[in-house]
C-alpha positions in Angstrom: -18.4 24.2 1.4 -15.7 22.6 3.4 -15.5 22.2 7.0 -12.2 23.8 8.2 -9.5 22.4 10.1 -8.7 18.8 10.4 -11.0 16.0 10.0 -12.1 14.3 13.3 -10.0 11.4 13.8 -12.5 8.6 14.8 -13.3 7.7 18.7 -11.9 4.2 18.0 -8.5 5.4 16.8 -8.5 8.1 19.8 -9.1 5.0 22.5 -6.8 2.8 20.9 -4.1 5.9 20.9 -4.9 6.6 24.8 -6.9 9.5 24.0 -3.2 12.0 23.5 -5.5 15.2 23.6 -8.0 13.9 26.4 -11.1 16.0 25.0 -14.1 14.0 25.5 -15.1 10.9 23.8 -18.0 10.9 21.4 -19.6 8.1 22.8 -22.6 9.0 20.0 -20.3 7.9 16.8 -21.8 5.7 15.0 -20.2 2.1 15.3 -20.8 -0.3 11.8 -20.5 -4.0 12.5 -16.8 -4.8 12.8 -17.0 -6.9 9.2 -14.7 -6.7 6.3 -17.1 -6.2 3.1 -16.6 -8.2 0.0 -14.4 -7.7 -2.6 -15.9 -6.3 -5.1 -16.5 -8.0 -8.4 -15.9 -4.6 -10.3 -12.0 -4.8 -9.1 -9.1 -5.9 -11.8 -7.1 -8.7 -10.8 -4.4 -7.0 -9.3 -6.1 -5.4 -7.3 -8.7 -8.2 -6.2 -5.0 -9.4 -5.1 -4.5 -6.7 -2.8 -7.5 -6.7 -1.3 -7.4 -10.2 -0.4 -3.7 -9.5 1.1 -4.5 -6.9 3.8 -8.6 -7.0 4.0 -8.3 -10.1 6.8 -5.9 -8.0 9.2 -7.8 -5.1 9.1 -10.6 -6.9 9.4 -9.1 -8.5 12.7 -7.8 -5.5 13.6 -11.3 -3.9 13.8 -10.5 -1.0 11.5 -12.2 -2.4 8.3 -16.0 -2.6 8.2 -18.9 -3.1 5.7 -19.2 0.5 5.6 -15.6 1.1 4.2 -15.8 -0.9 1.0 -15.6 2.0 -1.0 -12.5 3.6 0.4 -10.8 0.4 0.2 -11.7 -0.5 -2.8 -10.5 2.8 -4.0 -7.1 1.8 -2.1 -7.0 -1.4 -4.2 -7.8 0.0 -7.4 -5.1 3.0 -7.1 -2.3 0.1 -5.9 -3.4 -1.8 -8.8 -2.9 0.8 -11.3 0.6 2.0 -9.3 1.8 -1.2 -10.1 1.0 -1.5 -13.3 2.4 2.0 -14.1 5.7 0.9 -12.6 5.9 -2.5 -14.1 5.8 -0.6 -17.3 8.8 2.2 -16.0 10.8 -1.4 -15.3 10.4 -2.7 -18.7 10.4 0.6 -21.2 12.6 3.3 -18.5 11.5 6.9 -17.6 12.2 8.2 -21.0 11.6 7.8 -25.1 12.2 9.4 -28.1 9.7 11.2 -29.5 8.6 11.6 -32.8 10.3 14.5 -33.8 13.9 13.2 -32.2 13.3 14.9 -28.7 13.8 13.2 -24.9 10.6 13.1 -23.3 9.5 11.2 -19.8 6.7 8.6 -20.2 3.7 9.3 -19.2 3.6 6.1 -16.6 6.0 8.3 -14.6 3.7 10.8 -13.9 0.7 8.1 -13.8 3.0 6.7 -10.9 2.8 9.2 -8.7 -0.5 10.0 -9.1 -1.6 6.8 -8.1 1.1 6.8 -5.3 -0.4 9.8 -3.6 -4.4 8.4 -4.0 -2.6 5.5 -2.4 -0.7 7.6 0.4 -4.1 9.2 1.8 -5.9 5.7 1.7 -2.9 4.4 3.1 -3.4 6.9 5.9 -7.1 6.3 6.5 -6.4 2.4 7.3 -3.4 2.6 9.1 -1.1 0.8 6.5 1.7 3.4 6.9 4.8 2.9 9.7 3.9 6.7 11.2 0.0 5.6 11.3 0.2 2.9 12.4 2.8 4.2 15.6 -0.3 6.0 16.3 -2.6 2.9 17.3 -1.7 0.3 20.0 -4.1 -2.9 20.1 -5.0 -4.3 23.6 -7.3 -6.6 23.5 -9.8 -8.1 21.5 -12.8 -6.3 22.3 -15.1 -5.7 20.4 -16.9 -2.6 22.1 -15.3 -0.1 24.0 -15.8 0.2 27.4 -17.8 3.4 28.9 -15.6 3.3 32.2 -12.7 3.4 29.4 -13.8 6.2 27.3 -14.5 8.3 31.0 -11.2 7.7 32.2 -9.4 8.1 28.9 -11.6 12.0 28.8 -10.6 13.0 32.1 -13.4 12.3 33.7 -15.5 14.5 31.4 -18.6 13.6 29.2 
């Protein structure tokens, strides 16, 4: 059964945002080693591609860990097939004749979008969108946060 509401946005995110709600901190989240995985050998080339792109910066940025290989794979994979669906829109158009004489949209239209949205959400997740990315300010290179920080950034609170 699903949790309701919205999903917890990680204390990292929160600190690097200036804690906007000032609730308190959870100083108890669990904090992977600040290291980009591997690509994954499983990937297609296009989306090997794309993971070598971007994986380095969000490595540096500290938002990509060993931990999130599987979301960001799943990133690459959906970008991969995206493009692929459009390069096909840009050589064959939105629509064909079909069989019996009727107009019909290609399939690779809706394929598309599909892949656009699974983008969208990972997009979201790693901060690779303008409006998520407003959201985060990076200070300094730290690589743990600071207690005195997080107490001032809560209000004082624990």
């Amino acid at each position: 059964m699903a949790t309701p509401g919205r999903k917890p946005k990680p204390t990292a995110l929160k600190v690097l945002e200036g804690n906007p709600g000032k609730r308190a901190l959870n100083d108890a989240e669990p904090k992977p080693e600040k290291k980009a995985p591997k690509c994954p050998t499983w990937l297609d080339k296009e989306a090997k591609k794309e993971w070598k792109r971007i994986a380095t910066e969000l490595e540096a940025l500290g938002i990509l860990t060993e931990v999130d290989m599987a979301a960001f794979a799943g990133y690459c994979q959906a970008y991969a097939r995206w493009k692929e669906a459009e390069e096909f829109i840009a050589k064959h158009g939105t629509i064909i004749k079909s069989p019996s004489g009727y107009w019909q949209q290609v399939p690779q239209v809706n394929i598309a979008q599909s892949y656009l949205k699974i983008m969208n959400k990972f997009c979201e997740q790693f901060g690779l969108t303008p409006s998520s990315r407003s959201r985060i300010s990076v200070e300094s290179s730290s690589s743990e946060v600071d207690p005195m920080e997080m107490m001032l950034m809560s209000g004082g609170k624990k």
